[in-house]
C-alpha positions as a Python dict, from the first residue, in 0.01 Angstrom:
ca = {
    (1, 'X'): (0, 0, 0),
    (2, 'X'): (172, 222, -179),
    (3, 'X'): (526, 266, -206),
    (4, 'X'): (624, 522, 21),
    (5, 'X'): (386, 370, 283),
    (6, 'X'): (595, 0, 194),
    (7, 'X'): (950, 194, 209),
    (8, 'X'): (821, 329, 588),
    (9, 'X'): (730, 45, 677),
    (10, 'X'): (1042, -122, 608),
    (11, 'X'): (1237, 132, 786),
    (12, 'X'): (1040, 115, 1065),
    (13, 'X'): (1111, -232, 1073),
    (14, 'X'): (1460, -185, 1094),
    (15, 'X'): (1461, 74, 1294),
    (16, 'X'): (1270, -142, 1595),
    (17, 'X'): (1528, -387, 1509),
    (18, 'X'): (1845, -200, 1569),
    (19, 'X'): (1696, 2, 1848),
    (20, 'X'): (1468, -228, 2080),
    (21, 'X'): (1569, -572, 1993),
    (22, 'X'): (1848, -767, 2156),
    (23, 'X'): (2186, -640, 2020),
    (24, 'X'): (2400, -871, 1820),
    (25, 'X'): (2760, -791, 1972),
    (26, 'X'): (2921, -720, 1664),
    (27, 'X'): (2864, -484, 1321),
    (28, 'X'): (2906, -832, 1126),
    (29, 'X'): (2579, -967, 1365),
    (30, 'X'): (2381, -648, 1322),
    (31, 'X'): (2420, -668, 947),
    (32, 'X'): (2313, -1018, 928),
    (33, 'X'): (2039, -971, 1125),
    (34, 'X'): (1905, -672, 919),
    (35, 'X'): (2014, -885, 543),
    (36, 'X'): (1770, -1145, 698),
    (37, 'X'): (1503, -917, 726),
    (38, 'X'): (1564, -809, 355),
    (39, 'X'): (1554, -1123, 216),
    (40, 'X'): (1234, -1227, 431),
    (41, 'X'): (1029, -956, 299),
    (42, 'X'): (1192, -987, -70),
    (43, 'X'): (1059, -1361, -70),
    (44, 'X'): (728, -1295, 96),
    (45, 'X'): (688, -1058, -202),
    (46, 'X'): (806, -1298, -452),
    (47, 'X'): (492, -1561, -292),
    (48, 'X'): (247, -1305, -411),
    (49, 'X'): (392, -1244, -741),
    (50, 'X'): (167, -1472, -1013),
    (51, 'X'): (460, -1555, -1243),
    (52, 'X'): (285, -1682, -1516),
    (53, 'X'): (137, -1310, -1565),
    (54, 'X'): (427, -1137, -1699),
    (55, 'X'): (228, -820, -1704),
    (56, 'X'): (193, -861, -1300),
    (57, 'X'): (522, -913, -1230),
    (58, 'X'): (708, -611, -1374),
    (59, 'X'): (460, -456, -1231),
    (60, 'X'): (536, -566, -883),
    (61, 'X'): (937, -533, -934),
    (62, 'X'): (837, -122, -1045),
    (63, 'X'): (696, -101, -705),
    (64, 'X'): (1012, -237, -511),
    (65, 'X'): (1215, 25, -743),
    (66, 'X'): (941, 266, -573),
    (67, 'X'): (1003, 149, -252),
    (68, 'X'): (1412, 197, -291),
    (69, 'X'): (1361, 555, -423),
    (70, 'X'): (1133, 606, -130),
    (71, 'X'): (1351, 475, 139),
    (72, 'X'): (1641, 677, -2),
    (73, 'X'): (1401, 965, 62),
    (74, 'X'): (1385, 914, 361),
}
């Protein structure tokens, strides 16, 4: 995936979220809800990361500074 198919996706995401999904009745829940989502799909990327290969994981962490760029593009 590349990373302005990742930072679509993630808008998307959130997107759905604060359109179709049940409302939280305040700003406070509707940013908690969407921080949630962040840090799910920051630690789902941190599973696939292979630590012990340096090489692999700057590599990865370029790619989410892709992604930001991206969804700032957007």
């Amino acid at each position: 995936m590349t990373a302005k198919e990742k930072a679509k996706q993630l808008y998307d995401k959130m997107e759905f979220e604060t359109k179709y999904n049940s409302q939280p009745s305040t700003v406070q829940g509707m940013c908690k809800k969407l921080a949630l989502i962040c840090v799910d799909e920051i630690l789902e990327f941190a599973y696939d990361i292979e630590w012990e290969k340096k090489e692999e994981a700057i590599s990865k962490l370029k790619f989410l500074k892709e992604v930001k760029q991206e969804i700032n593009k957007l």
